[in-house]
C-alpha positions as CSV (number, residue, x, y, z in Angstrom):
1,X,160.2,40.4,61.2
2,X,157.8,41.5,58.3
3,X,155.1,38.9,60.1
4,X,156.0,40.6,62.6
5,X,155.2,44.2,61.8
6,X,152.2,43.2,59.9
7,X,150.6,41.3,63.0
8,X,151.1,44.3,65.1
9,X,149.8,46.7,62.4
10,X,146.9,44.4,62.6
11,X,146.0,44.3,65.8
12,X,146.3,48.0,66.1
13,X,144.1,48.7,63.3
14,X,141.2,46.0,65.5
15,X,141.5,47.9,68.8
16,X,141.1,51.3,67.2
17,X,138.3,49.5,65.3
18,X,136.9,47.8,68.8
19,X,137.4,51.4,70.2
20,X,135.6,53.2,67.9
21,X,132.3,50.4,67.7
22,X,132.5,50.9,71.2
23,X,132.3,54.2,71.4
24,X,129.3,54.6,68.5
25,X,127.8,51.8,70.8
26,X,127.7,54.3,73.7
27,X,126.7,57.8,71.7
28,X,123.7,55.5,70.6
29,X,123.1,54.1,74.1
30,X,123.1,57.7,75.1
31,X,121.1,58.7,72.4
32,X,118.3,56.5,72.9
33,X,118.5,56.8,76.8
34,X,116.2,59.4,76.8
35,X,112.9,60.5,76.5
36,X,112.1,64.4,74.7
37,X,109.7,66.2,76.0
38,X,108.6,70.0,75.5
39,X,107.2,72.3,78.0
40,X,106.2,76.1,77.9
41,X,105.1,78.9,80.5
42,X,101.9,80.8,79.3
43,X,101.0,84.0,80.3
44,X,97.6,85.1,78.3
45,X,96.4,88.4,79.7
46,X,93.1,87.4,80.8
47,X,92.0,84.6,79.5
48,X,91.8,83.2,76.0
49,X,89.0,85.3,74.3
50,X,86.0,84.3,72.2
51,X,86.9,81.9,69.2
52,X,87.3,83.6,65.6
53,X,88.5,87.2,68.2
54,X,91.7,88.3,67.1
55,X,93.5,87.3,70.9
56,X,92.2,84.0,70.6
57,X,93.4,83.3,67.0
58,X,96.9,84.7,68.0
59,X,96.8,82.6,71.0
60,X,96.4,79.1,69.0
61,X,98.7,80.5,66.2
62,X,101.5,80.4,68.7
63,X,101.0,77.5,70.8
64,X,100.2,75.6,67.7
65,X,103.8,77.5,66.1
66,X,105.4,76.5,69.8
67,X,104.3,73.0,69.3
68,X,104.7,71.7,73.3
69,X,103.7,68.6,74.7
70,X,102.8,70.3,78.4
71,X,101.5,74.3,78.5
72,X,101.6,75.9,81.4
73,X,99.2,78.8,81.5
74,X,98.4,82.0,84.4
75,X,95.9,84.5,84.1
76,X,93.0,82.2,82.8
77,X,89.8,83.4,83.2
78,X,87.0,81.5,84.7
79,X,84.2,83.3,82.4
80,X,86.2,81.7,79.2
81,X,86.8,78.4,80.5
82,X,84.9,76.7,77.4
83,X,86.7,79.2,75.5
84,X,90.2,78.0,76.8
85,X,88.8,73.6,76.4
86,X,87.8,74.7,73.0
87,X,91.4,75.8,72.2
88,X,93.0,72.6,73.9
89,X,90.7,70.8,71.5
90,X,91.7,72.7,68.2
91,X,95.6,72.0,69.0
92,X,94.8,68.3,70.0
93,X,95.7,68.6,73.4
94,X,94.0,64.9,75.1
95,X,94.6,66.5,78.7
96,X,93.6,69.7,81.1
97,X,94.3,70.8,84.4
98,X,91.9,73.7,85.7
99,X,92.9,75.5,88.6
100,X,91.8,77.3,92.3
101,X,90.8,80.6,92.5
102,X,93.1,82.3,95.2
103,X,91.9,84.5,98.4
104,X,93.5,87.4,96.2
105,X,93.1,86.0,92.7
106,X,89.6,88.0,91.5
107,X,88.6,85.7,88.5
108,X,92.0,84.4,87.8
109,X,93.6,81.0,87.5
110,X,96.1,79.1,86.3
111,X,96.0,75.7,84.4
112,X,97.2,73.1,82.2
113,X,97.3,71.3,78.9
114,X,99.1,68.3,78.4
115,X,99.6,65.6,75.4
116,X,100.3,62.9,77.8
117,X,97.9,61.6,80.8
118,X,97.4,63.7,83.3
119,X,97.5,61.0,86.2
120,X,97.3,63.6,89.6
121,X,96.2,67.4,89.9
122,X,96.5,69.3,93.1
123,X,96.3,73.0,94.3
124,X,99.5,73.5,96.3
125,X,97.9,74.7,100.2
126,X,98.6,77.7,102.6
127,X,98.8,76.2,105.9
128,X,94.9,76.4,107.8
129,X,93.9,79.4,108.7
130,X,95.9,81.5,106.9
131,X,95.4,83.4,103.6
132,X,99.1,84.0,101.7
133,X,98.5,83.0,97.9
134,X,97.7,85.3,95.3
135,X,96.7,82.9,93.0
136,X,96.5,79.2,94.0
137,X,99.6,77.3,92.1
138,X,98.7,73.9,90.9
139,X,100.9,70.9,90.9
140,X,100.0,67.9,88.3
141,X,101.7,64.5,87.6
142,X,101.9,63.7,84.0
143,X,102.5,60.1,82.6
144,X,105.1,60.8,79.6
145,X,105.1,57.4,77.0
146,X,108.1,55.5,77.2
147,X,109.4,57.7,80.1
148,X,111.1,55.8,83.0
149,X,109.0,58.2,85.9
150,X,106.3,61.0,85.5
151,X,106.7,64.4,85.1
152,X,105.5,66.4,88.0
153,X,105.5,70.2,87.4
154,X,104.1,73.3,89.7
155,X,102.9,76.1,87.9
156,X,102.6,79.4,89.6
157,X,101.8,83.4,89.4
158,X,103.4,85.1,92.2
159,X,102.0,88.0,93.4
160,X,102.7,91.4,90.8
161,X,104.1,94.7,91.3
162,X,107.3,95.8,92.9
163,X,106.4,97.1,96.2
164,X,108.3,96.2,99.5
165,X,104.9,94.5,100.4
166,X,104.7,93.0,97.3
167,X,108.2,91.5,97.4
168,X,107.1,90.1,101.0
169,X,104.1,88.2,99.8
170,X,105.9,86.4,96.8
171,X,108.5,85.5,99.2
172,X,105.7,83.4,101.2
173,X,104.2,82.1,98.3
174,X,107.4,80.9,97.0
175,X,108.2,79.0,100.9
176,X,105.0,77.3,100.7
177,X,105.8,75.9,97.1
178,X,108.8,75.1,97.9
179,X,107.9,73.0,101.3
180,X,104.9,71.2,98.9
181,X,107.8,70.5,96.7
182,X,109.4,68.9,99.8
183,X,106.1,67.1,100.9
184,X,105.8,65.6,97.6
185,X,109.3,64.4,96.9
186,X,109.2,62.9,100.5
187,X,106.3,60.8,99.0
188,X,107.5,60.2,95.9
189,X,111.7,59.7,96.3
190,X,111.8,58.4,93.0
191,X,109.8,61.3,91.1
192,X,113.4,62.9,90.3
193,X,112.1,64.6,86.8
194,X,110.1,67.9,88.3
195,X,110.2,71.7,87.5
196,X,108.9,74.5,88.8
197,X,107.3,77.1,86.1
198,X,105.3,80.0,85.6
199,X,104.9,84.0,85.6
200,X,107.3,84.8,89.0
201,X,106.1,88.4,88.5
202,X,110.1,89.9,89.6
203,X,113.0,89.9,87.3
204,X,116.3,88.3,89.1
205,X,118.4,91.1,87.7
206,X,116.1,93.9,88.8
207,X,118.4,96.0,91.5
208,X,116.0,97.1,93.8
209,X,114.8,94.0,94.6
210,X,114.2,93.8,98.8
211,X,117.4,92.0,100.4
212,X,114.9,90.8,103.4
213,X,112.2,91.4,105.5
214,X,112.8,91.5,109.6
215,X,108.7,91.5,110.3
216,X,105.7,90.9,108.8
217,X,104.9,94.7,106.5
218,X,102.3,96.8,106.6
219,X,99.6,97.7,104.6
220,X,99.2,94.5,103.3
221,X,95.7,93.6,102.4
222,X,93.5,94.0,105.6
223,X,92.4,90.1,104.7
224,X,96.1,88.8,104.6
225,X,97.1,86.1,107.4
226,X,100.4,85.1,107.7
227,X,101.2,81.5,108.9
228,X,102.3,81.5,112.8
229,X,105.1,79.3,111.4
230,X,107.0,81.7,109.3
231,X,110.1,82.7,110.9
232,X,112.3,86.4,110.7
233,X,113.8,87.5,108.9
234,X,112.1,86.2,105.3
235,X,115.1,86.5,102.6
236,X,113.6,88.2,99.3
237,X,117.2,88.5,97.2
238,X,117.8,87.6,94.5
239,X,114.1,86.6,93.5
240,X,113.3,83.9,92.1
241,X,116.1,81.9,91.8
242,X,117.2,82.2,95.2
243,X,114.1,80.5,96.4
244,X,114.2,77.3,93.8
245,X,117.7,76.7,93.3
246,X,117.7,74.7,96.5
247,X,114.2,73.1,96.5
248,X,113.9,69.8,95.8
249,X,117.6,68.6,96.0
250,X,118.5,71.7,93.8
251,X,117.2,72.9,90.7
252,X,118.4,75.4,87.8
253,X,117.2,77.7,86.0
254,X,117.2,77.3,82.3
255,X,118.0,80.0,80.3
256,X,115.5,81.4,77.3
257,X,116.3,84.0,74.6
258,X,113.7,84.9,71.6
259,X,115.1,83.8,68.3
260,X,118.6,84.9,67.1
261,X,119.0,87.0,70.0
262,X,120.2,87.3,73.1
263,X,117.2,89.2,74.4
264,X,115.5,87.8,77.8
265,X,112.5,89.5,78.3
266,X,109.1,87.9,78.5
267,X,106.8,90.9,79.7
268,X,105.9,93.6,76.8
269,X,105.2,96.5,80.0
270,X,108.2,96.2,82.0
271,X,111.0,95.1,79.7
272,X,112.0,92.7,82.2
273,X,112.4,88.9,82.8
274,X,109.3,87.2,84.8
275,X,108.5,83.6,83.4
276,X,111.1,81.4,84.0
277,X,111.7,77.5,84.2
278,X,113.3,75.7,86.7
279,X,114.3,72.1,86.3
280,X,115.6,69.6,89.0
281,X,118.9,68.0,88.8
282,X,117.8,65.0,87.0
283,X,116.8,66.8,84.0
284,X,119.2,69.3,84.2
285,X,122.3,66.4,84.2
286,X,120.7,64.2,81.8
287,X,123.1,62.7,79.9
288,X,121.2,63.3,76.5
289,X,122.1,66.8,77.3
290,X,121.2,69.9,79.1
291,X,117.7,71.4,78.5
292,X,117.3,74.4,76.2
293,X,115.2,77.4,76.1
294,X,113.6,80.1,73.7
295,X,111.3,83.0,74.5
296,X,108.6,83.2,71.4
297,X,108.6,86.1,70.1
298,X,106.7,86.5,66.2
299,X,109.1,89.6,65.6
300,X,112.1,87.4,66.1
301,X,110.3,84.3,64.7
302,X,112.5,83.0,61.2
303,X,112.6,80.1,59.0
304,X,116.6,79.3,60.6
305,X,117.5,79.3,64.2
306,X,116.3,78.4,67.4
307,X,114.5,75.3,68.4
308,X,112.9,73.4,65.9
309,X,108.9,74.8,65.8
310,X,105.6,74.0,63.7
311,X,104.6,75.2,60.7
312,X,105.4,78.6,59.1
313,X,106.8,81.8,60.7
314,X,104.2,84.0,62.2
315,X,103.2,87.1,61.3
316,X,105.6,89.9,63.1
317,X,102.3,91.0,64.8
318,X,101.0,88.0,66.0
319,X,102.3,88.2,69.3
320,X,101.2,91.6,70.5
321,X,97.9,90.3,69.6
322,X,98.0,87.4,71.7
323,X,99.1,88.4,75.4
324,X,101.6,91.1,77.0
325,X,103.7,88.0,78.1
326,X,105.7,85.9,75.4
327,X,106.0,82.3,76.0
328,X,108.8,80.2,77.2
329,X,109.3,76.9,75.9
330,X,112.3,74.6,76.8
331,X,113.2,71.5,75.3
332,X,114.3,69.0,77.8
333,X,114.9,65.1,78.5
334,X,113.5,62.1,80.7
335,X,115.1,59.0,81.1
336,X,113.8,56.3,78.9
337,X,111.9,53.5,80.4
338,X,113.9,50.8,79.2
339,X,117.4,51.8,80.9
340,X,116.1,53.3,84.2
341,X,119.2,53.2,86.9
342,X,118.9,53.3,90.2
C-alpha cells in the first residue's frame, strides 16, 4: 500500500513536471515565432529643413529618440530632398522611398526610410484619365531579416480640411487605395503582413463628419475628374476606419496614446486624431501578441513608461520645434522564417 501511494505520488509529480516543460516548450516556441519590427507615421510640416536649423535638429532628435526600423513620412518637400537623404544618412537608415507629386500636391510628397531592403516601390494609380489624389500614396515592399514574408505598407495623405467637398475627395482617394490593396494581395496571396499608414487628415470621432455623398459635389477644383467607375452614393462615415477595416481581408486600427496618457491627438492645430496605423489580420493575430502603439510627444516623453525608445528624454520643447504633427510608432510582429505555416 505505501509502494503504492508513493508510485502514484510519483507519477503525479512527472506529469505535472511533463506538463509544465511542455508548456515552457510552447511560451518559447511562441516567443521565438516571431519577428519585431517597428514602424512610425511622420508628418514634418514641410519638409525637413536645412541641417544644423532648429526643425531639422528636432526632427532627427525624435526619429533617432523613436528609434523605427520603417518611417513613414507626408509633407516632404521636393526643394529639401538632399536635406531629407542627409537625415536618412545621420540615423543610419540603408533604404529610401521618394514619392509622386500629385495633380493637387503643389511641392509635396510622401516617402520612406527603411532599415531593411527596400525590394519594390510603387505610386498607388487613379484610374486613366482621371485626376482624384491629392498627394500620390506610395506603396513599397520591404525585405525584413529573418521574417517569413515582406512587409508591404501604403503610406498616404488624404486630402485636408473638413469641407463636405473635402470629405468627398478623401473618400475616393481612400477607394482607390483600397482596390490597389486588392490588386496587390490578388498578386501576392501570400503577402499577409501589410498596413496601411499615414496623415488621413479626419479624426474618426469628429461628429460632423459627412454620412455620404448621393453625387459627385460642387466646387471641387475646376481640374478634378472623377472616375466614370465610381458608383452613388460614396459612404464618408466614420472616416478612416470605415474605409480600411475591410480592405485586404480586414484590418484594425491600432491604437496610440503619448506617454503616460491616454491622450490621442497627433495634430498640434486641431486637437484631433489624424495619423493612424492600420495593420492586416496577420499582424494584428500574431500569436507573439497584438501590436502596440504610442504617439511621441517630448512633453510626455519620461525615463519610465511607454515603449521602450533611444537614448535620453527629449527636451519638453523638442517637439513643437520639429513639426505640427507628432509621430506614431507601433511596435508590431512578423512571423519568423523558420516556422512559417501555411
Amino acid at each position: 500500500m505505501t509502494n503504492t501511494h508513493y508510485s502514484r505520488s510519483f507519477h503525479g509529480i512527472r506529469r505535472r513536471t511533463q506538463a509544465f516543460v511542455s508548456l515552457f516548450v510552447l511560451l518559447l516556441v511562441l516567443s521565438a515565432d516571431a519577428r519585431k519590427v517597428r514602424i512610425a507615421t511622420y508628418n514634418v510640416e514641410h519638409g525637413v529643413g536645412k541641417p544644423g536649423s532648429e526643425k531639422y535638429e528636432a526632427l532627427k532628435a525624435i526619429l533617432a529618440r523613436a528609434d523605427a526600423d520603417v518611417v513613414a513620412f507626408q509633407e516632404l518637400k521636393r526643394d529639401t530632398f538632399n536635406e531629407w537623404g542627409r537625415l536618412a544618412e545621420e540615423l543610419g537608415y540603408i533604404a529610401k522611398a521618394w514619392g509622386e507629386v500629385g495633380p493637387f500636391s503643389g511641392n509635396m510628397v510622401v516617402g520612406f526610410f527603411s532599415r531593411f531592403p527596400i525590394t519594390d516601390i510603387h505610386s498607388v494609380p487613379s484610374p486613366e484619365g482621371t485626376r482624384e489624389f491629392s498627394r500620390i500614396p506610395q506603396r513599397i515592399v520591404v525585405q525584413v531579416p529573418g521574417a517569413a514574408r515582406p512587409l508591404v505598407l501604403w503610406n498616404m495623405h488624404h486630402k485636408a480640411m473638413f469641407m463636405w467637398r473635402d470629405n468627398f475627395r478623401r473618400a475616393i482617394e481612400a477607394m482607390r487605395i483600397v482596390q490597389d490593396i486588392e490588386r496587390y494581395l490578388e498578386a501576392n496571396r501570400d503577402h499577409v503582413e501589410f498596413i496601411v499608414l499615414g496623415d488621413m487628415n479626419d479624426d474618426v470621432a469628429r461628429e460632423d463628419q459627412s454620412y455620404h455623398f448621393r453625387s459627385q459635389p460642387s466646387r471641387l477644383p475646376s481640374s478634378y475628374v472623377l472616375g466614370s467607375d465610381i458608383e452613388f452614393p460614396v459612404r464618408y462615415q466614420v472616416f478612416p476606419t470605415d474605409r480600411y477595416a475591410k480592405a485586404g481581408g480586414g484590418m484594425c486600427h491600432v491604437p496610440a496614446f503619448r506617454q503616460g496618457s491616454t491622450n490621442t491627438i497627433t495634430h498640434l492645430h486641431t486637437n484631433y486624431t489624424l495619423d493612424y496605423v492600420f495593420v492586416s489580420d496577420a499582424i494584428w493575430n500574431n500569436p507573439a501578441g497584438r501590436p502596440v502603439g504610442e504617439i511621441y510627444h517630448s512633453e510626455w516623453d519620461g525615463p519610465e513608461g511607454g515603449l521602450k525608445k533611444a537614448g535620453d528624454p527629449l527636451p519638453t520643447h523638442t517637439s513643437l520645434q520639429a513639426s505640427d504633427h507628432y509621430p506614431v510608432f507601433v511596435d508590431l510582429h512578423m512571423e519568423d522564417a523558420g516556422v512559417q505555416r501555411n
